[in-house]
N, C-alpha and C positions, 0 to 999 in steps of 0.2 A: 187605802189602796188607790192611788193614780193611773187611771188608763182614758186613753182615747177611744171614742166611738168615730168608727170611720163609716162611711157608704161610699159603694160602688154602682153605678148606672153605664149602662151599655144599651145604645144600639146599632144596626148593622151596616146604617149607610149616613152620608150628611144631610140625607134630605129629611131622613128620620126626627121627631123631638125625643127627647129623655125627657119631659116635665112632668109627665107620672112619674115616672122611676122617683127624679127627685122630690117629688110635692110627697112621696108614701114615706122617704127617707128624714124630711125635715119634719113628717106628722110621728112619725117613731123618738126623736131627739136627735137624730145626727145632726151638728151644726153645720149650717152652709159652707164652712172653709174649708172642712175634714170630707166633703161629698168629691168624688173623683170618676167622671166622665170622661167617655170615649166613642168614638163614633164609628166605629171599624166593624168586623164580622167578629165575631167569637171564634174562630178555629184554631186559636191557637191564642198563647197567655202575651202574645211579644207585643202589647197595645204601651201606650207611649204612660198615658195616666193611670194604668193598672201597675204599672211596675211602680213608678213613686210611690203611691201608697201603698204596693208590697213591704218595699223596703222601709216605711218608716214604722210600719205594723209592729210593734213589741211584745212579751206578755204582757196577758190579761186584757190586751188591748181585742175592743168587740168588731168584724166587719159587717158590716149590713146589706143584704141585697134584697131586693125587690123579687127576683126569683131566682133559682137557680140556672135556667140558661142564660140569665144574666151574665153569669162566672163565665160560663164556655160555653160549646157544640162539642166536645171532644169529649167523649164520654174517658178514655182514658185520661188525660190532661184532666179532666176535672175532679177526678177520685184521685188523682198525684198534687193537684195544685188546694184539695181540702185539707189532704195529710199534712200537707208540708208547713198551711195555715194552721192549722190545731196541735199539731203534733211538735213540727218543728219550731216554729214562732210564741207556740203557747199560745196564742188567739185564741177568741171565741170567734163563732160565725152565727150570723143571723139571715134564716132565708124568709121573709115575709109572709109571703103566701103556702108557706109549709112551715106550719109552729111546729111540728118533729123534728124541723131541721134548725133548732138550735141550742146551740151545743151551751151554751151561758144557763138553761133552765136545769139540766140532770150531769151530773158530772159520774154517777156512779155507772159502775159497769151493763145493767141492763138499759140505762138510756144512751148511753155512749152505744152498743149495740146497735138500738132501733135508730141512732141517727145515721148511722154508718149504712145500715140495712136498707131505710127510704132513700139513702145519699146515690147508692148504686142502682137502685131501680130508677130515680128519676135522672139520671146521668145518662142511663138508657135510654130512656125515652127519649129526651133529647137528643139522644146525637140520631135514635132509628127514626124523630122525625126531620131531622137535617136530612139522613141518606133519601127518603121518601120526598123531600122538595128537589132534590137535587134527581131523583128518577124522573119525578114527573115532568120534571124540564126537560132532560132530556128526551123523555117519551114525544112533547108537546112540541119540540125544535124537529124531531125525525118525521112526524105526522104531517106537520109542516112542511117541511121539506117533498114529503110525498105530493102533495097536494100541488106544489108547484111554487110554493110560496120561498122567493129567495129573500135574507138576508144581506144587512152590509146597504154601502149605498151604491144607488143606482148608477149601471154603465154610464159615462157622459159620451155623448151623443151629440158630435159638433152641427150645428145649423148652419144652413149657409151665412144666415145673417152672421154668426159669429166669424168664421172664416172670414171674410170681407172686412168684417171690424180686427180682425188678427192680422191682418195681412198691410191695413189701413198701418194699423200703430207701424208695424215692422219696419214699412216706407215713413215711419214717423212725420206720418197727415195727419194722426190724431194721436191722443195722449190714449196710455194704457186705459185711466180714471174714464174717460169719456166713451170708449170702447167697451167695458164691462157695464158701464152703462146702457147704452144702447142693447146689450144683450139682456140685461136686466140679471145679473151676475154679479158675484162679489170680485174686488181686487183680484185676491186670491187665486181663485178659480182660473179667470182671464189671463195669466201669467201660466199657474198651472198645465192646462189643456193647450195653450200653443202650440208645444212641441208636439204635440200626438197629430196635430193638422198640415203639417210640413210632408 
């Protein structure tokens, strides 16, 4: 029988690394070409590298994760996007760090069962601990806000000295470049706030 072992690695932002994901991936066997990373949030399956290795996924072929919110935050989406890999594709799944969660070890009906069974309680959990970072932010942005603390950036607040250097350039005595200077300002900005000084 011919099949491919794939891995999948995800995390939420670019600033993040996946080098665990994949260092756990390449210590399992998946070869380095077949591993398919992403940098994006899990809420949803529309990531750019999870869909090509969706689609090249066949039977019998295995996918590998590192954990299951790896897969998603969507507890729904992620009990649809299992079925569709096992069920629909024929695939096996392998979750790492949950050996009940894979489906290549018991093919008969009472392990099929218990993976199906841990697959929806830890789907839960995942997605009840998304809604919980997502309260506490918002609790933590409202407390804030009480407190006095504003967001965003700060009002600009012309100086005289800037006015003089805006009004310089306008009479074109000096260059814009040498006027955001004197302010100690970017280009940008210098061009920006004029208008609001008129």
């Amino acid at each position: 029988m011919v099949y491919i072992i794939y891995g999948y690695a995800r995390v939420s932002t670019t600033a993040q690394k996946e080098d665990r994901q994949v260092d756990e991936l390449l210590s399992y066997g998946v070869p380095e070409r077949d591993i398919y990373t992403d940098k994006q949030s899990g809420k949803d399956f529309n990531r750019p590298k999870y869909m090509t290795m969706y689609r090249r996924l066949k039977k019998d072929d295995i996918l590998v994760i590192k954990s299951i919110d790896r897969l998603g935050r969507n507890y729904g989406e992620i009990l649809s996007e299992w079925r569709k890999i096992t069920k629909v594709k024929g695939a096996d799944v392998v979750v790492l760090d949950m050996p009940l969660l894979d489906t290549t070890r018991s093919k008969d009906l009472p392990g099929t069962f218990i993976a199906d069974l841990v697959l929806q309680l830890l789907s839960f959990v995942a997605e009840n601990e998304r809604a919980n970072i997502l309260r506490r932010q918002a609790e933590g942005i409202a407390a804030a806000k009480r407190r006095g603390v504003r967001f965003g950036r700060p009002k600009f607040v012309p100086t005289p000295e800037y006015i003089e250097c805006y009004r310089l350039w306008k009479d074109k005595k000096i260059s814009a470049r040498e006027g955001a200077e004197r302010c100690g300002m970017p280009l940008w900005a210098f061009y920006k706030y004029g208008d609001r000084t008129e």
